[in-house]
C-alpha positions, -999 to +999 in steps of 0.1 A: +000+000+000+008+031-007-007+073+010-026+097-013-043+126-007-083+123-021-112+141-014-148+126-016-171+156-022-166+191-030-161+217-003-137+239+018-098+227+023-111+199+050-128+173+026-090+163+022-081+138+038-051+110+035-057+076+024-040+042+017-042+033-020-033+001-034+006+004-048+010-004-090+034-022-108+039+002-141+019-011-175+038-009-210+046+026-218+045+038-181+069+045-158+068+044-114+076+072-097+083+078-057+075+115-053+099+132-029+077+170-042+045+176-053+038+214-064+007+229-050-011+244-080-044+269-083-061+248-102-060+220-075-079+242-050-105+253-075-114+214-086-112+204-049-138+231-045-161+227-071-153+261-088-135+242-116-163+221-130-156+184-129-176+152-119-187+148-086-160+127-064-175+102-044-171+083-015-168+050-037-145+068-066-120+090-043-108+116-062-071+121-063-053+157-069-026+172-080-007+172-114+033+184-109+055+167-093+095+154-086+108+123-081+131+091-086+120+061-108+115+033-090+100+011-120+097+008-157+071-006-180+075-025-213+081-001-240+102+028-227+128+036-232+156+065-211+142+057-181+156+031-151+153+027-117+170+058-094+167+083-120+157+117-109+122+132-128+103+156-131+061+148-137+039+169-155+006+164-163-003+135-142-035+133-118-028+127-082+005+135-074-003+146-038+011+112-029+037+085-020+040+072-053+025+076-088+022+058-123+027+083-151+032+072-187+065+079-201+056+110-225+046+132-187+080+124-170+112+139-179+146+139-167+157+158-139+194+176-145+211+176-114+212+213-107+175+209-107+163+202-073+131+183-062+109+210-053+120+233-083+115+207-106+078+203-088+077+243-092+074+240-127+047+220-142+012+240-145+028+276-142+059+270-171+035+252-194+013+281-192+035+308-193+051+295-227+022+287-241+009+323-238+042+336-250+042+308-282+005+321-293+009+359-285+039+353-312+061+374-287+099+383-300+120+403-305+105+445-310+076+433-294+069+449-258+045+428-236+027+439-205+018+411-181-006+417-153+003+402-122+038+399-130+054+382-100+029+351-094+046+319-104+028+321-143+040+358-144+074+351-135+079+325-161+061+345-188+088+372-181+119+348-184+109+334-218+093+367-232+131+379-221+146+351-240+125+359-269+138+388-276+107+409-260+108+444-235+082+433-208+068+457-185+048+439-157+027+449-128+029+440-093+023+451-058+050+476-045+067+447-019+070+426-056+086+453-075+123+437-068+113+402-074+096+416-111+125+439-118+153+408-110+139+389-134+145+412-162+106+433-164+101+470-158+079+469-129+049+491-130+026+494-097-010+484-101-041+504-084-058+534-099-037+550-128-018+524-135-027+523-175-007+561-171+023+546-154+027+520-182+025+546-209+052+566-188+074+536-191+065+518-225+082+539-249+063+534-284+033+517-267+026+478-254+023+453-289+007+425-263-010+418-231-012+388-211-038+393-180-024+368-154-047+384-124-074+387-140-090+421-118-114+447-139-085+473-133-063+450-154-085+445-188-099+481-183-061+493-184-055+466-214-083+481-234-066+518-224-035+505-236-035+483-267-068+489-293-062+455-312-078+428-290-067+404-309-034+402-288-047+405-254-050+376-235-060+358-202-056+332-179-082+343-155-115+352-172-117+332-194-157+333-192-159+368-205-133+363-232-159+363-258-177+392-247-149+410-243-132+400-279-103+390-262-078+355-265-080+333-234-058+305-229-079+281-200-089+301-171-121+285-178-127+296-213-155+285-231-134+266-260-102+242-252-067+249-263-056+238-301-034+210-303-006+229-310-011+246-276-013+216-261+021+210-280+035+240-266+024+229-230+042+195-231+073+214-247+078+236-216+089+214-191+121+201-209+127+236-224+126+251-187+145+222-176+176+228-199+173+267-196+174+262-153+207+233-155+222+263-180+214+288-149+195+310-174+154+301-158+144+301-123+115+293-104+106+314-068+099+283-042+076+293-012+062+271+018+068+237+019+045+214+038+044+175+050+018+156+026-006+153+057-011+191+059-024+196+019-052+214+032-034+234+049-014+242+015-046+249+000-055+273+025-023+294+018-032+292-018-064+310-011-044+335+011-014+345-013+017+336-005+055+344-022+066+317-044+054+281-052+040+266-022+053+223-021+041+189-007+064+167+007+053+129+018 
Protein backbone atom coordinates (compact mmCIF):
# COMPACT_ATOMS: atom_id res chain seq x y z
CA UNK A 1 0.00 0.00 0.00
CA UNK A 2 0.82 3.10 -0.74
CA UNK A 3 -0.68 7.25 0.98
CA UNK A 4 -2.59 9.69 -1.26
CA UNK A 5 -4.28 12.62 -0.67
CA UNK A 6 -8.31 12.33 -2.15
CA UNK A 7 -11.20 14.12 -1.37
CA UNK A 8 -14.78 12.57 -1.55
CA UNK A 9 -17.10 15.58 -2.20
CA UNK A 10 -16.58 19.06 -3.03
CA UNK A 11 -16.11 21.73 -0.33
CA UNK A 12 -13.69 23.89 1.80
CA UNK A 13 -9.79 22.66 2.29
CA UNK A 14 -11.11 19.88 5.02
CA UNK A 15 -12.77 17.25 2.60
CA UNK A 16 -9.03 16.29 2.15
CA UNK A 17 -8.11 13.78 3.84
CA UNK A 18 -5.09 11.02 3.53
CA UNK A 19 -5.68 7.59 2.37
CA UNK A 20 -4.04 4.21 1.72
CA UNK A 21 -4.18 3.28 -1.99
CA UNK A 22 -3.32 0.05 -3.38
CA UNK A 23 0.62 0.36 -4.84
CA UNK A 24 0.97 -0.43 -8.97
CA UNK A 25 3.37 -2.17 -10.84
CA UNK A 26 3.87 0.23 -14.14
CA UNK A 27 1.92 -1.09 -17.49
CA UNK A 28 3.77 -0.87 -20.98
CA UNK A 29 4.62 2.64 -21.79
CA UNK A 30 4.45 3.81 -18.10
CA UNK A 31 6.86 4.48 -15.80
CA UNK A 32 6.82 4.37 -11.45
CA UNK A 33 7.59 7.16 -9.66
CA UNK A 34 8.32 7.79 -5.72
CA UNK A 35 7.49 11.48 -5.27
CA UNK A 36 9.93 13.22 -2.95
CA UNK A 37 7.74 16.96 -4.16
CA UNK A 38 4.53 17.60 -5.29
CA UNK A 39 3.77 21.36 -6.37
CA UNK A 40 0.66 22.91 -4.96
CA UNK A 41 -1.15 24.42 -8.03
CA UNK A 42 -4.41 26.85 -8.34
CA UNK A 43 -6.14 24.76 -10.16
CA UNK A 44 -6.03 21.97 -7.49
CA UNK A 45 -7.91 24.24 -5.01
CA UNK A 46 -10.54 25.25 -7.47
CA UNK A 47 -11.37 21.39 -8.62
CA UNK A 48 -11.15 20.43 -4.92
CA UNK A 49 -13.79 23.12 -4.53
CA UNK A 50 -16.10 22.65 -7.06
CA UNK A 51 -15.33 26.07 -8.82
CA UNK A 52 -13.47 24.16 -11.62
CA UNK A 53 -16.27 22.14 -12.97
CA UNK A 54 -15.63 18.44 -12.95
CA UNK A 55 -17.60 15.21 -11.94
CA UNK A 56 -18.67 14.77 -8.62
CA UNK A 57 -16.04 12.74 -6.42
CA UNK A 58 -17.50 10.22 -4.35
CA UNK A 59 -17.11 8.34 -1.51
CA UNK A 60 -16.83 4.95 -3.72
CA UNK A 61 -14.48 6.85 -6.55
CA UNK A 62 -11.97 9.01 -4.28
CA UNK A 63 -10.81 11.59 -6.20
CA UNK A 64 -7.12 12.14 -6.28
CA UNK A 65 -5.34 15.75 -6.90
CA UNK A 66 -2.61 17.16 -8.04
CA UNK A 67 -0.73 17.23 -11.36
CA UNK A 68 3.30 18.45 -10.93
CA UNK A 69 5.53 16.72 -9.26
CA UNK A 70 9.51 15.35 -8.56
CA UNK A 71 10.76 12.31 -8.11
CA UNK A 72 13.07 9.11 -8.62
CA UNK A 73 11.98 6.09 -10.83
CA UNK A 74 11.53 3.33 -8.99
CA UNK A 75 10.04 1.07 -12.01
CA UNK A 76 9.67 0.84 -15.72
CA UNK A 77 7.12 -0.62 -17.98
CA UNK A 78 7.47 -2.48 -21.30
CA UNK A 79 8.07 -0.12 -24.05
CA UNK A 80 10.24 2.81 -22.68
CA UNK A 81 12.84 3.62 -23.22
CA UNK A 82 15.62 6.46 -21.14
CA UNK A 83 14.20 5.74 -18.06
CA UNK A 84 15.59 3.14 -15.13
CA UNK A 85 15.32 2.69 -11.72
CA UNK A 86 16.96 5.82 -9.41
CA UNK A 87 16.66 8.31 -11.95
CA UNK A 88 15.67 11.72 -10.87
CA UNK A 89 12.20 13.20 -12.76
CA UNK A 90 10.30 15.59 -13.11
CA UNK A 91 6.13 14.76 -13.74
CA UNK A 92 3.90 16.90 -15.50
CA UNK A 93 0.58 16.45 -16.26
CA UNK A 94 -0.33 13.49 -14.20
CA UNK A 95 -3.49 13.30 -11.76
CA UNK A 96 -2.80 12.69 -8.18
CA UNK A 97 0.52 13.54 -7.39
CA UNK A 98 -0.26 14.60 -3.80
CA UNK A 99 1.07 11.22 -2.87
CA UNK A 100 3.71 8.45 -2.01
CA UNK A 101 4.02 7.21 -5.33
CA UNK A 102 2.50 7.60 -8.85
CA UNK A 103 2.20 5.76 -12.27
CA UNK A 104 2.68 8.34 -15.11
CA UNK A 105 3.16 7.20 -18.74
CA UNK A 106 6.46 7.87 -20.07
CA UNK A 107 5.60 10.98 -22.52
CA UNK A 108 4.58 13.17 -18.70
CA UNK A 109 8.00 12.42 -17.02
CA UNK A 110 11.15 13.92 -17.90
CA UNK A 111 14.64 13.87 -16.68
CA UNK A 112 15.75 15.81 -13.85
CA UNK A 113 19.45 17.56 -14.46
CA UNK A 114 21.15 17.60 -11.37
CA UNK A 115 21.19 21.30 -10.70
CA UNK A 116 17.52 20.94 -10.74
CA UNK A 117 16.26 20.18 -7.27
CA UNK A 118 13.09 18.25 -6.24
CA UNK A 119 10.90 20.97 -5.26
CA UNK A 120 12.04 23.33 -8.26
CA UNK A 121 11.54 20.72 -10.60
CA UNK A 122 7.84 20.33 -8.78
CA UNK A 123 7.71 24.29 -9.15
CA UNK A 124 7.41 23.98 -12.69
CA UNK A 125 4.73 21.99 -14.24
CA UNK A 126 1.17 23.98 -14.53
CA UNK A 127 2.81 27.58 -14.17
CA UNK A 128 5.92 27.03 -17.10
CA UNK A 129 3.52 25.18 -19.38
CA UNK A 130 1.29 28.09 -19.20
CA UNK A 131 3.46 30.82 -19.34
CA UNK A 132 5.06 29.51 -22.74
CA UNK A 133 2.17 28.66 -24.14
CA UNK A 134 0.89 32.28 -23.82
CA UNK A 135 4.18 33.56 -25.01
CA UNK A 136 4.19 30.81 -28.17
CA UNK A 137 0.51 32.08 -29.26
CA UNK A 138 0.93 35.87 -28.47
CA UNK A 139 3.91 35.27 -31.20
CA UNK A 140 6.14 37.39 -28.73
CA UNK A 141 9.92 38.30 -29.96
CA UNK A 142 11.95 40.32 -30.48
CA UNK A 143 10.54 44.51 -31.03
CA UNK A 144 7.65 43.26 -29.36
CA UNK A 145 6.92 44.95 -25.78
CA UNK A 146 4.54 42.76 -23.56
CA UNK A 147 2.73 43.88 -20.54
CA UNK A 148 1.76 41.15 -18.14
CA UNK A 149 -0.57 41.67 -15.33
CA UNK A 150 0.26 40.15 -12.17
CA UNK A 151 3.82 39.90 -13.02
CA UNK A 152 5.44 38.24 -9.98
CA UNK A 153 2.85 35.07 -9.41
CA UNK A 154 4.56 31.88 -10.39
CA UNK A 155 2.79 32.08 -14.29
CA UNK A 156 4.01 35.79 -14.37
CA UNK A 157 7.42 35.11 -13.51
CA UNK A 158 7.89 32.48 -16.08
CA UNK A 159 6.12 34.48 -18.81
CA UNK A 160 8.76 37.21 -18.13
CA UNK A 161 11.86 34.82 -18.41
CA UNK A 162 10.93 33.38 -21.76
CA UNK A 163 9.32 36.73 -23.20
CA UNK A 164 13.06 37.88 -22.08
CA UNK A 165 14.60 35.10 -23.99
CA UNK A 166 12.54 35.92 -26.87
CA UNK A 167 13.80 38.77 -27.62
CA UNK A 168 10.71 40.92 -26.02
CA UNK A 169 10.85 44.44 -23.51
CA UNK A 170 8.17 43.27 -20.78
CA UNK A 171 6.78 45.72 -18.52
CA UNK A 172 4.84 43.89 -15.73
CA UNK A 173 2.74 44.93 -12.80
CA UNK A 174 2.91 43.99 -9.33
CA UNK A 175 2.25 45.10 -5.85
CA UNK A 176 5.00 47.56 -4.54
CA UNK A 177 6.73 44.72 -1.90
CA UNK A 178 7.03 42.56 -5.57
CA UNK A 179 8.61 45.27 -7.48
CA UNK A 180 12.32 43.71 -6.79
CA UNK A 181 11.30 40.22 -7.39
CA UNK A 182 9.60 41.58 -11.15
CA UNK A 183 12.50 43.94 -11.85
CA UNK A 184 15.34 40.83 -10.97
CA UNK A 185 13.92 38.93 -13.39
CA UNK A 186 14.53 41.25 -16.23
CA UNK A 187 10.59 43.33 -16.43
CA UNK A 188 10.06 47.04 -15.77
CA UNK A 189 7.86 46.90 -12.89
CA UNK A 190 4.89 49.15 -13.00
CA UNK A 191 2.63 49.38 -9.68
CA UNK A 192 -0.98 48.44 -10.07
CA UNK A 193 -4.09 50.39 -8.36
CA UNK A 194 -5.81 53.41 -9.88
CA UNK A 195 -3.73 55.05 -12.81
CA UNK A 196 -1.82 52.40 -13.52
CA UNK A 197 -2.73 52.26 -17.50
CA UNK A 198 -0.69 56.05 -17.15
CA UNK A 199 2.27 54.62 -15.36
CA UNK A 200 2.66 51.99 -18.18
CA UNK A 201 2.54 54.60 -20.86
CA UNK A 202 5.21 56.64 -18.83
CA UNK A 203 7.41 53.63 -19.13
CA UNK A 204 6.46 51.76 -22.49
CA UNK A 205 8.17 53.87 -24.90
CA UNK A 206 6.34 53.39 -28.44
CA UNK A 207 3.28 51.68 -26.74
CA UNK A 208 2.64 47.81 -25.35
CA UNK A 209 2.30 45.26 -28.85
CA UNK A 210 0.75 42.54 -26.28
CA UNK A 211 -0.97 41.76 -23.06
CA UNK A 212 -1.21 38.84 -21.10
CA UNK A 213 -3.77 39.27 -18.02
CA UNK A 214 -2.36 36.83 -15.40
CA UNK A 215 -4.67 38.45 -12.35
CA UNK A 216 -7.45 38.74 -13.97
CA UNK A 217 -8.96 42.15 -11.85
CA UNK A 218 -11.43 44.70 -13.91
CA UNK A 219 -8.48 47.30 -13.31
CA UNK A 220 -6.29 44.96 -15.42
CA UNK A 221 -8.49 44.48 -18.85
CA UNK A 222 -9.89 48.13 -18.32
CA UNK A 223 -6.15 49.32 -18.40
CA UNK A 224 -5.50 46.63 -21.38
CA UNK A 225 -8.33 48.07 -23.42
CA UNK A 226 -6.63 51.76 -22.40
CA UNK A 227 -3.46 50.52 -23.64
CA UNK A 228 -3.52 48.29 -26.67
CA UNK A 229 -6.85 48.91 -29.32
CA UNK A 230 -6.16 45.48 -31.19
CA UNK A 231 -7.83 42.81 -28.98
CA UNK A 232 -6.74 40.35 -30.94
CA UNK A 233 -3.37 40.19 -28.84
CA UNK A 234 -4.66 40.53 -25.40
CA UNK A 235 -4.98 37.60 -23.47
CA UNK A 236 -5.98 35.84 -20.15
CA UNK A 237 -5.60 33.15 -17.92
CA UNK A 238 -8.19 34.33 -15.48
CA UNK A 239 -11.52 35.21 -17.17
CA UNK A 240 -11.67 33.20 -19.43
CA UNK A 241 -15.71 33.31 -19.23
CA UNK A 242 -15.89 36.81 -20.54
CA UNK A 243 -13.26 36.25 -23.23
CA UNK A 244 -15.93 36.31 -25.80
CA UNK A 245 -17.68 39.21 -24.69
CA UNK A 246 -14.86 40.97 -24.31
CA UNK A 247 -13.18 40.00 -27.94
CA UNK A 248 -10.31 39.00 -26.18
CA UNK A 249 -7.77 35.52 -26.49
CA UNK A 250 -8.05 33.28 -23.43
CA UNK A 251 -5.80 30.51 -22.90
CA UNK A 252 -7.91 28.13 -20.03
CA UNK A 253 -8.86 30.07 -17.13
CA UNK A 254 -12.05 28.53 -17.78
CA UNK A 255 -12.73 29.56 -21.34
CA UNK A 256 -15.53 28.46 -23.12
CA UNK A 257 -13.38 26.63 -25.99
CA UNK A 258 -10.15 24.25 -25.16
CA UNK A 259 -6.72 24.89 -26.31
CA UNK A 260 -5.62 23.81 -30.11
CA UNK A 261 -3.44 20.97 -30.33
CA UNK A 262 -0.57 22.91 -31.05
CA UNK A 263 -1.15 24.60 -27.58
CA UNK A 264 -1.33 21.65 -26.10
CA UNK A 265 2.09 21.04 -28.05
CA UNK A 266 3.46 23.98 -26.60
CA UNK A 267 2.43 22.94 -23.00
CA UNK A 268 4.22 19.53 -23.09
CA UNK A 269 7.32 21.41 -24.71
CA UNK A 270 7.84 23.59 -21.60
CA UNK A 271 8.88 21.38 -19.05
CA UNK A 272 12.14 20.11 -20.94
CA UNK A 273 12.66 23.59 -22.36
CA UNK A 274 12.56 25.12 -18.75
CA UNK A 275 14.50 22.16 -17.59
CA UNK A 276 17.65 22.78 -19.87
CA UNK A 277 17.30 26.65 -19.63
CA UNK A 278 17.39 26.15 -15.28
CA UNK A 279 20.65 23.35 -15.45
CA UNK A 280 22.18 26.34 -17.99
CA UNK A 281 21.39 28.76 -14.86
CA UNK A 282 19.49 31.02 -17.42
CA UNK A 283 15.45 30.14 -15.82
CA UNK A 284 14.40 30.10 -12.31
CA UNK A 285 11.48 29.31 -10.40
CA UNK A 286 10.64 31.37 -6.81
CA UNK A 287 9.87 28.28 -4.16
CA UNK A 288 7.58 29.25 -1.16
CA UNK A 289 6.23 27.08 1.81
CA UNK A 290 6.83 23.72 1.85
CA UNK A 291 4.45 21.38 3.85
CA UNK A 292 4.37 17.51 5.04
CA UNK A 293 1.77 15.59 2.56
CA UNK A 294 -0.65 15.34 5.75
CA UNK A 295 -1.09 19.14 5.89
CA UNK A 296 -2.39 19.62 1.90
CA UNK A 297 -5.23 21.41 3.25
CA UNK A 298 -3.42 23.44 4.89
CA UNK A 299 -1.36 24.23 1.49
CA UNK A 300 -4.64 24.94 -0.04
CA UNK A 301 -5.55 27.33 2.48
CA UNK A 302 -2.29 29.38 1.82
CA UNK A 303 -3.19 29.22 -1.77
CA UNK A 304 -6.37 30.96 -1.09
CA UNK A 305 -4.39 33.45 1.13
CA UNK A 306 -1.44 34.48 -1.27
CA UNK A 307 1.71 33.56 -0.55
CA UNK A 308 5.49 34.37 -2.18
CA UNK A 309 6.57 31.68 -4.39
CA UNK A 310 5.37 28.10 -5.19
CA UNK A 311 4.00 26.61 -2.18
CA UNK A 312 5.26 22.28 -2.14
CA UNK A 313 4.08 18.90 -0.72
CA UNK A 314 6.36 16.70 0.66
CA UNK A 315 5.34 12.95 1.84
Amino acid sequence: MTRAIVYTEFGDPEVLHEIDVPAREPGAGQVAVRIQTAGVNPIDAKLRSGLRASAPPSVEKPRRLGMDAAGIVTAVGDDVDGFRPGDPVVISGVNGCYAEEVIAAADKVFARPAAVTAAMGAALGIPVGTAYQCVRSLAIGAGETLLVHGGSGSVGQAVIQFARLAGAEVIATSSERRADRVAALGATPVIYGEGVADRVRAVAGDGVTAILDCAGTDEALEASFDLLDDRTRIATIVRGPDAERLGIRAFSGGAPWPLTAQQQAWRAEAVPVALALMAAGAFQVELGPTLPLTEAAEAHRLVADGVDGKITLVP
